[in-house]
N, C-alpha and C positions, 0 to 999 in steps of 0.2 A: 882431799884435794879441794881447793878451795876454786870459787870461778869468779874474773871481774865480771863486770856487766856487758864487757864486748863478746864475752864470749857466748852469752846467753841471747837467746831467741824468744819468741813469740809467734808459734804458728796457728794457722785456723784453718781447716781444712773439713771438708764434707766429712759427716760421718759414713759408717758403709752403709749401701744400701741408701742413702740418701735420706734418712731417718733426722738430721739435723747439723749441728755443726761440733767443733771439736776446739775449743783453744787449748792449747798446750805450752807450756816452759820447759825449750830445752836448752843445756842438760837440766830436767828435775832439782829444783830448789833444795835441797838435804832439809828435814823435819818443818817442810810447808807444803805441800797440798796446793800447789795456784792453776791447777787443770781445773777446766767445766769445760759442760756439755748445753749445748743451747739449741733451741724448735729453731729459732729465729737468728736470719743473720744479725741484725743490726744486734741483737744485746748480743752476740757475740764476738763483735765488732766494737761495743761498748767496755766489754771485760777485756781486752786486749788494747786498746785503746790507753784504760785505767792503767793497766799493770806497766803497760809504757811510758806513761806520764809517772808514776809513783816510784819507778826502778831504773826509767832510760834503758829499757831492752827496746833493739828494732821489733818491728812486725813483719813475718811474712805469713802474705794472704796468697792459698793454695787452691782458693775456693772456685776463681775466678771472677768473684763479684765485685771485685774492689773499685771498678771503673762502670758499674754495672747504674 
């Protein structure tokens, strides 16, 4: 099953335990790998950013810091 780009997301969300952050493609791109793990908001706010601008997926920020 195939997905347009509306259907697809861009989340970033704490990791547990607060250990860093998470972007994520949902649903999972089929034979691409576009998840990272990031110490730092901003580069991970940077990789979510890109993958938006390169794909036109929205972002949602789960982190709370997007106004931060």
């Amino acid at each position: 099953m195939s997905h347009s780009n509306s259907d697809r997301m861009i989340e970033i969300v704490l990791e547990p335990f607060g250990a860093g952050f998470d972007v994520r493609v949902l649903p999972p791109v089929s034979g691409e790998n576009l998840d990272a793990e990031f110490k730092d908001y901003r580069k991970a706010r940077r990789w979510a950013t890109g993958l938006r601008i390169n794909h036109g997926w929205r972002i949602r920020d789960r982190t709370g810091l997007a106004d931060a």
